[in-house]
RODO-2510 file (C-alpha; in nm, 4 decimals, decimal comma):
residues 354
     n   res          X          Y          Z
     1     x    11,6829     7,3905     4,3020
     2     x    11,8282     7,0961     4,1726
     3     x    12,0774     7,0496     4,4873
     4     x    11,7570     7,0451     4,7015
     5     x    11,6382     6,7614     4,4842
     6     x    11,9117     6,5464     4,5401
     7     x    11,9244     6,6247     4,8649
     8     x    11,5430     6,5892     4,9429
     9     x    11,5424     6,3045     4,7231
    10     x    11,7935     6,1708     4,9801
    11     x    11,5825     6,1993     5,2525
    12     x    11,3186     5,9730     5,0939
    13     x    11,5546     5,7086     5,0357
    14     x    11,5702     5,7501     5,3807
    15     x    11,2241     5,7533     5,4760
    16     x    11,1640     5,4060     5,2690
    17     x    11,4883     5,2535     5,4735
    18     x    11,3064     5,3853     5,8465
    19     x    10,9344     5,2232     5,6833
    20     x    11,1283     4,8778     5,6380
    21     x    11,3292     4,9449     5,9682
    22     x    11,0129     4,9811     6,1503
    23     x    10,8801     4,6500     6,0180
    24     x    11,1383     4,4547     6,1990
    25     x    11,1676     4,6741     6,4973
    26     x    10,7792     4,7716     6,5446
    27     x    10,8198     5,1109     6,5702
    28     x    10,5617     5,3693     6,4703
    29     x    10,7110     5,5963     6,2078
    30     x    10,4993     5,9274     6,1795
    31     x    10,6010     6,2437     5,9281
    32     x    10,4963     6,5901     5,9209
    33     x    10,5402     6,8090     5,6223
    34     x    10,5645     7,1578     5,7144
    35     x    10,4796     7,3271     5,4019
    36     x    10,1729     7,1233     5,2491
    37     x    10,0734     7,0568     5,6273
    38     x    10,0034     6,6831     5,5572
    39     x    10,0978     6,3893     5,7441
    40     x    10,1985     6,0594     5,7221
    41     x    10,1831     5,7327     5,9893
    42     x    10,2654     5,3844     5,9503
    43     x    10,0817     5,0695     6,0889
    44     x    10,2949     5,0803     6,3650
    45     x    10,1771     5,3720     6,5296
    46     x     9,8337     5,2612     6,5622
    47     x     9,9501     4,9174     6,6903
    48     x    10,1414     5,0493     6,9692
    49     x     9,8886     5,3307     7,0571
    50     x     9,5727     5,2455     6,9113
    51     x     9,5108     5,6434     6,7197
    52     x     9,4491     5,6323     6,3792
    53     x     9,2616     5,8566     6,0959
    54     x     9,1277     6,1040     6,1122
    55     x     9,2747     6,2233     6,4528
    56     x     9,6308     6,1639     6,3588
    57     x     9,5495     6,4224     6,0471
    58     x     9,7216     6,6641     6,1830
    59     x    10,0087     6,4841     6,3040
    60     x    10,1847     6,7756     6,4404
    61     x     9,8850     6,8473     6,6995
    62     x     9,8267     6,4696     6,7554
    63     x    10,1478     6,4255     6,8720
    64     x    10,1989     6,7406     7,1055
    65     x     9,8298     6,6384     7,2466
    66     x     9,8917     6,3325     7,4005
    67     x    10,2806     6,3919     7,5121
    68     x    10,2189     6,3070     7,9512
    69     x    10,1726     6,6775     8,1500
    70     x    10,5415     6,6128     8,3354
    71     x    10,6899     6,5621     8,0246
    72     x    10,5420     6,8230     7,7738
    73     x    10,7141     7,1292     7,8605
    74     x    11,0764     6,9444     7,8169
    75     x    10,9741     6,7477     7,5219
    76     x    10,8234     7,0605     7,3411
    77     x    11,0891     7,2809     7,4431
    78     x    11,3389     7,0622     7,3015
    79     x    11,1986     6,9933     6,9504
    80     x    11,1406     7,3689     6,9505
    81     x    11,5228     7,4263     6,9884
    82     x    11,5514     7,1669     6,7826
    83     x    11,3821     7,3395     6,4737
    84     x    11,5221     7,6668     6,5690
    85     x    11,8971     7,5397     6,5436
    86     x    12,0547     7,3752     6,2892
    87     x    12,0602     6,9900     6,4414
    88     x    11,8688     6,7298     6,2681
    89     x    11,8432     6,5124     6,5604
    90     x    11,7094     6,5015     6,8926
    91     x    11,6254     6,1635     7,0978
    92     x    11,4730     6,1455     7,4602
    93     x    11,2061     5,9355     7,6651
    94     x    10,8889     6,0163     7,7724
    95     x    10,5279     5,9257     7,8590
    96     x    10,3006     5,9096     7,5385
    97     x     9,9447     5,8606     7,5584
    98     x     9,7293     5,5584     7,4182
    99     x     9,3914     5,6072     7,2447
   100     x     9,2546     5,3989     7,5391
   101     x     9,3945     5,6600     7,7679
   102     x     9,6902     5,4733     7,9208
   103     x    10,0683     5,6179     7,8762
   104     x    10,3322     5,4026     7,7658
   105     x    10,7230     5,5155     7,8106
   106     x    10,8896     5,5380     7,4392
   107     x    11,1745     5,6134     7,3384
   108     x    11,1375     5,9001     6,9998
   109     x    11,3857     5,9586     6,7544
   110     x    11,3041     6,2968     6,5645
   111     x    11,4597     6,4226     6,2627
   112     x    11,4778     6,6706     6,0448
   113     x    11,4453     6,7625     5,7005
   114     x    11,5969     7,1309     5,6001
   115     x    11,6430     7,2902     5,2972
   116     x    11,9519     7,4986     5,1858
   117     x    11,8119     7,8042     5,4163
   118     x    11,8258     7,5511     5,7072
   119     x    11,4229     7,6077     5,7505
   120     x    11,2798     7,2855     5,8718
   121     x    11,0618     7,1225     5,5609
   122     x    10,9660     6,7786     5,7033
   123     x    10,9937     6,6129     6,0671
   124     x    10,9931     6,2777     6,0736
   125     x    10,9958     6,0545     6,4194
   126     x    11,0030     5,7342     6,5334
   127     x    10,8327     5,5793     6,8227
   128     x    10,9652     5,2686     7,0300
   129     x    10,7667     5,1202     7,3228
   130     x    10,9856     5,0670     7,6279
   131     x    10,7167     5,0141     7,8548
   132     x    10,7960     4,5956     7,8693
   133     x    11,2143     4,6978     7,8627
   134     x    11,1219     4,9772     8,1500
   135     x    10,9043     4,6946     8,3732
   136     x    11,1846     4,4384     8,3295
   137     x    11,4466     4,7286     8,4407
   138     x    11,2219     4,8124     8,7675
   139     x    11,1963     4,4103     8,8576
   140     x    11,5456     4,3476     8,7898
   141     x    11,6368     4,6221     9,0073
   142     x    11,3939     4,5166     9,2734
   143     x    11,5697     4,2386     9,2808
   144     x    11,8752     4,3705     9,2863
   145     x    11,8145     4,5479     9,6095
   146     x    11,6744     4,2239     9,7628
   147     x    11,9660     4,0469     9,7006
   148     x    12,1932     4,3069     9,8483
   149     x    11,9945     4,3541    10,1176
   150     x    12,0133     3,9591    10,1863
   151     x    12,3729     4,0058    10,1501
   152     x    12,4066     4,2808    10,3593
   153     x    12,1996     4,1210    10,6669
   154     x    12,4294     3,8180    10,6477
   155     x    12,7114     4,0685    10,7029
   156     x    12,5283     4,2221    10,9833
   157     x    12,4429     3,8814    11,1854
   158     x    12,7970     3,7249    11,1047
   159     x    12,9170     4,0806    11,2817
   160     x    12,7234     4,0134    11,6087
   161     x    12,8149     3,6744    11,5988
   162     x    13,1747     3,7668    11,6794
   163     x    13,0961     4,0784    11,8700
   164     x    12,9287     3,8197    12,0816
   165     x    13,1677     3,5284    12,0634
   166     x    13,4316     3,7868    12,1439
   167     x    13,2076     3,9785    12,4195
   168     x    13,2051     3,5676    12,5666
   169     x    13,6002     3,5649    12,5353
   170     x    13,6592     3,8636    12,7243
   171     x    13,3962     3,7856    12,9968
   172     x    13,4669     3,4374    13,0936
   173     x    13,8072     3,4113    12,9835
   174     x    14,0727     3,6977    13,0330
   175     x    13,8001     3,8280    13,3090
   176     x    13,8021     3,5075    13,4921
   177     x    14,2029     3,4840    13,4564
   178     x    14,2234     3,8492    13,5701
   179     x    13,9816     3,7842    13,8486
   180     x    14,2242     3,4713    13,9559
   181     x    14,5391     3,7017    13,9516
   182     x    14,3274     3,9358    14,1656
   183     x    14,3368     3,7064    14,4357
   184     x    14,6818     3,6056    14,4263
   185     x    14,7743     3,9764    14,4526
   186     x    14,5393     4,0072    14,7621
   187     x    14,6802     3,6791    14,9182
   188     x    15,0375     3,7961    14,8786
   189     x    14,9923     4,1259    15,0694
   190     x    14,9709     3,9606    15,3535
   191     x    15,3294     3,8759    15,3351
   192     x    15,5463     4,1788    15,2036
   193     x    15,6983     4,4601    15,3657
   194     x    15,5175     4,8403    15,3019
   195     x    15,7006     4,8866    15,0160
   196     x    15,5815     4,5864    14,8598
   197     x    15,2383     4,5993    14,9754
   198     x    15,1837     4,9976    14,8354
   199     x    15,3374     4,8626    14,4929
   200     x    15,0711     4,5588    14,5078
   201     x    14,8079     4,8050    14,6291
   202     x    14,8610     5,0198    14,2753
   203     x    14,8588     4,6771    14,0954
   204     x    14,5593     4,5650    14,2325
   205     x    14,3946     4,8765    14,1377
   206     x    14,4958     4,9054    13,8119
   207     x    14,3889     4,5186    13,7874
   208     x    14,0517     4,6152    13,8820
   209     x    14,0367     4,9579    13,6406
   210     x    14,0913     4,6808    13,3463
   211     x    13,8335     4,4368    13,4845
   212     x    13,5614     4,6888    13,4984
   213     x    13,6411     4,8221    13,1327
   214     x    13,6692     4,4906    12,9905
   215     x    13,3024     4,4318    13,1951
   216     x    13,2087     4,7557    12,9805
   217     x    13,3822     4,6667    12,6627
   218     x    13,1637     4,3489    12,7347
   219     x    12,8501     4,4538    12,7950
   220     x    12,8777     4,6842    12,4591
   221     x    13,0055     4,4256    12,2108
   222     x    12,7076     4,2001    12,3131
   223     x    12,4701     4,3669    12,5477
   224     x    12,2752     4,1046    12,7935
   225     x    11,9718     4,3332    12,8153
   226     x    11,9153     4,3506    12,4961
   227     x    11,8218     3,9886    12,4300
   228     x    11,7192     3,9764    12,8212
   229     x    11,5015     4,2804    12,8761
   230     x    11,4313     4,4719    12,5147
   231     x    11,5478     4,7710    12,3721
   232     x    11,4223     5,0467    12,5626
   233     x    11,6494     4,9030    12,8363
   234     x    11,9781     4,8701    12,5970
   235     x    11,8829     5,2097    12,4931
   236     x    11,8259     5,3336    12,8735
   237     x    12,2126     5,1594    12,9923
   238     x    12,3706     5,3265    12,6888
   239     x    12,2567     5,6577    12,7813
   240     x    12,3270     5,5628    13,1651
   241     x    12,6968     5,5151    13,0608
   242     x    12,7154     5,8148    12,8196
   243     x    12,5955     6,0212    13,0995
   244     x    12,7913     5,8992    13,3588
   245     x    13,1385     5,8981    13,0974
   246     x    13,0950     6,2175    12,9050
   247     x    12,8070     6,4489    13,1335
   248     x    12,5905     6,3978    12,9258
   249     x    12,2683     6,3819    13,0495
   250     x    11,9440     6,2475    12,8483
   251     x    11,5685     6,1884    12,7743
   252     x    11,4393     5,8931    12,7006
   253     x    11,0735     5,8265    12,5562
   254     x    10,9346     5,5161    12,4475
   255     x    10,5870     5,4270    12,3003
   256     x    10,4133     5,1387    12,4195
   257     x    10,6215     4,8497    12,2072
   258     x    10,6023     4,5195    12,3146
   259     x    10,9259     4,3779    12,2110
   260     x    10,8934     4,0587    12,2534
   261     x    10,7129     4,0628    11,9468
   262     x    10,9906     4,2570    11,7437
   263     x    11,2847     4,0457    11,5593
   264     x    11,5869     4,0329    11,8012
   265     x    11,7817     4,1210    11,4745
   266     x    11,5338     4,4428    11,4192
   267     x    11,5955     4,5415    11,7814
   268     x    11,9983     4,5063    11,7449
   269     x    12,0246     4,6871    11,4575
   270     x    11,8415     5,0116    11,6326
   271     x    12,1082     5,0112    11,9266
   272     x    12,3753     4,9574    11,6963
   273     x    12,2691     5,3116    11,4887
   274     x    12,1817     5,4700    11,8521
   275     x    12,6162     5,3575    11,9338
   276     x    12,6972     5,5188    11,6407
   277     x    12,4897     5,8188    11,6475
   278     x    12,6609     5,9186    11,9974
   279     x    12,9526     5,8508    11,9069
   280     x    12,9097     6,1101    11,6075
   281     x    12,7528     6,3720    11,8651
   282     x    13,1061     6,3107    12,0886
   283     x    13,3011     6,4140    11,8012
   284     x    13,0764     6,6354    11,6186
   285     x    12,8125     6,8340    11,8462
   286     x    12,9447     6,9017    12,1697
   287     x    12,6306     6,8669    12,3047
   288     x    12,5404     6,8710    12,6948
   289     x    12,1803     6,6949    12,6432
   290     x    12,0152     6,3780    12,4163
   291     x    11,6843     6,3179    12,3650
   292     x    11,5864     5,9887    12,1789
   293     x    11,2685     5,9215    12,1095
   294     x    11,1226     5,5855    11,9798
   295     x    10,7715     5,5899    11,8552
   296     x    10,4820     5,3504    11,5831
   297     x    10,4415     5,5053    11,2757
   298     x    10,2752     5,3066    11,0375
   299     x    10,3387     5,0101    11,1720
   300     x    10,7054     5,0409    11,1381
   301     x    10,9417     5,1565    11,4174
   302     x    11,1026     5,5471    11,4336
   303     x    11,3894     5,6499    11,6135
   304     x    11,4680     5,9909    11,6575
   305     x    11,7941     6,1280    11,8207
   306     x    11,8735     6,4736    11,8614
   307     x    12,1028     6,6813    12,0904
   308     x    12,1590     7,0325    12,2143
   309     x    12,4797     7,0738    12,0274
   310     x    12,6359     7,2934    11,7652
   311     x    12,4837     7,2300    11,4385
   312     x    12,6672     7,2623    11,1419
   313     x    12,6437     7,2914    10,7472
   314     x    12,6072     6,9263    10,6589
   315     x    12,7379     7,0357    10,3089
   316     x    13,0399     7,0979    10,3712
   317     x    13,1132     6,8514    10,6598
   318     x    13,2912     6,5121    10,5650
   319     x    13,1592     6,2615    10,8074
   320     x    13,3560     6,0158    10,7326
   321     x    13,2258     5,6161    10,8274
   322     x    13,0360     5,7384    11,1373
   323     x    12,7175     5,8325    10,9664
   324     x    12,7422     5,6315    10,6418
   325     x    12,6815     5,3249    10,8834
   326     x    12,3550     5,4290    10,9885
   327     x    12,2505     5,4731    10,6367
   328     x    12,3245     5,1213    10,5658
   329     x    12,2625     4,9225    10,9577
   330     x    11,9007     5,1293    10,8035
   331     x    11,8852     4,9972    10,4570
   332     x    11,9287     4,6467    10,5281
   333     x    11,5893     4,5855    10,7110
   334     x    11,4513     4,8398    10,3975
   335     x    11,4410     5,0961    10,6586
   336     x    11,4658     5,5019    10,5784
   337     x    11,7541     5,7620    10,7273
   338     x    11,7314     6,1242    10,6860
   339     x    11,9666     6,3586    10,9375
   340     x    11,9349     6,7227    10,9683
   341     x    12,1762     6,9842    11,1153
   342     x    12,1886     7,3561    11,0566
   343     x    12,4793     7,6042    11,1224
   344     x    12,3978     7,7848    11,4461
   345     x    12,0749     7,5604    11,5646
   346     x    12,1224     7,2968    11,8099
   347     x    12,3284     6,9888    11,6984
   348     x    12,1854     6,7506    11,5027
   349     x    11,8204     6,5132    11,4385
   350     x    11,8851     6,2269    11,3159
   351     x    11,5694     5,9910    11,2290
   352     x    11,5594     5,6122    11,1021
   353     x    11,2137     5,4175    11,0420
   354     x    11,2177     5,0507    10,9876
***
């Protein structure tokens, strides 16, 4: 008996130290005596929630009353186990609710009071407000994401930039030089034997092979209909040359968009993700068949991209960079990305809304 006066007699000591603690802090302190079922609150409580006498009476009640529905079953369940083991702490967040029917997020710091049979005599918690911490975390984190998206979409124009100051080096440049040797080697079969003019023959051809895929190499890195004619005509000469490369043939559908009126950025970044997304069907799908679809949903722009392929167990697949990039060409215009694929169902549908 006299051990569990010292030790209970501890326990108050504590007690007073949490009252003077919660003066500095302003936390609500609130006790519950299990065996003369009487409870005790501080000032604080009714400060930070507005409930006082005679509803907080039963403290026990009170506080399992106005715990937030999503919350309840997790919070209860845990100061359950709680009593039923032999911890004398437990801390955790959750939504409490205010006399004026508003919930706050706290933070609540129970503990417990046992005797020498370990059965629980007193539970004592402590109630901080993080509702001002939790609003600061959300708008420092909105901001965050601004920031990194501003980052990001600097990235993304200083990439076209080059694409196109390279896409002008290749056309007007090397093309124009290859385009002058071109000449020369037509000019100079007039004067060799047939040896020499079958040798300048295969030169000339091969010459010609590199102009056209330096034209196409070209055309992707900065594509003229894009900023000439729109999207749906980008998108149209990608699947054109997808076809007519890998037989692959295509559907194309296209709601009525004016896009004139969408941001030549907006419009880039959609046939960038459509590149990479056939790309990842040639090395992923095997598919024989594309159909992209680009549609208004709530006033933002969806494009949907799916293929007759094999479809496979996106768990267990490493992807690697291919679809990664989507994800984040997507998230800098706060756009959304979600692909699908199933093993042994056509290929893969792959959707992005900005």
């Amino acid at each position: 008996m006299k051990k569990n006066s010292v030790r209970e007699s501890e326990f108050i000591k504590a007690i007073d130290r949490f009252k003077l603690l919660s003066l500095a802090t302003k936390e609500g302190i609130w006790e519950y005596d299990f065996i003369t079922k009487k409870s005790f609150y501080n000032e604080g409580i009714t400060e930070l929630f507005g409930h006082g006498y005679p509803e907080i009476e039963d403290n026990n009640t009170w506080w399992r009353n106005n715990i937030h529905p999503q919350d309840k079953n997790r919070v209860i369940n845990a100061l359950d186990d709680l009593l039923a083991g032999t911890e004398n702490v437990w801390w955790g967040k959750y939504l409490f609710r205010c006399k004026n029917g508003n919930y706050k997020l706290i933070l609540d710091r129970l503990f417990v009071v046992r005797n020498e049979d370990n059965t629980p005599i007193r539970l004592i918690g402590t109630m901080q407000d993080l509702s001002e911490l939790d609003t600061l975390e959300q708008k420092f984190d909105h901001i965050r994401q601004e920031h990194q998206q501003i980052i990001y979409k600097a990235v993304f124009q200083a990439e076209e930039a080059e694409r196109h100051h390279i896409s002008e080096e290749l056309h007007e440049n090397i093309n124009q030089v290859l385009g002058a040797i071109n000449l020369h080697i037509a000019n100079a079969k007039k004067h060799v034997s047939i040896t020499g003019l079958a040798w300048l023959e295969e030169a000339q051809h091969l010459l010609l092979e590199s102009i056209s895929g330096i034209r196409v190499l070209s055309k992707r890195l900065s594509p003229i209909s894009l900023n000439m004619l729109g999207l749906k005509l980008a998108l149209e000469e990608l699947l054109i040359a997808l076809k007519k490369e890998n037989q692959i043939h295509y559907t194309l559908f296209v709601d009525d968009i004016d896009f004139r009126k969408v941001n030549i950025d907006l419009q880039t970044a959609f046939y960038r993700i459509a590149q990479h997304q056939f790309t990842n069907i040639l090395k992923h799908s095997n598919a024989t068949h594309v159909t992209v679809r680009l549609t208004v949903v709530n006033k933002k722009i969806k494009m949907r991209i799916s293929d007759n392929g094999t479809g496979v167990d996106l768990k267990g697949l490493q992807f690697g960079k291919g679809f990664s990039t989507i994800q984040q060409r997507s998230a800098i215009f706060g756009g959304s990305f979600n692909l699908e694929s199933v093993e042994a169902k056509p290929g893969f549908t792959m959707e992005v809304m900005i």
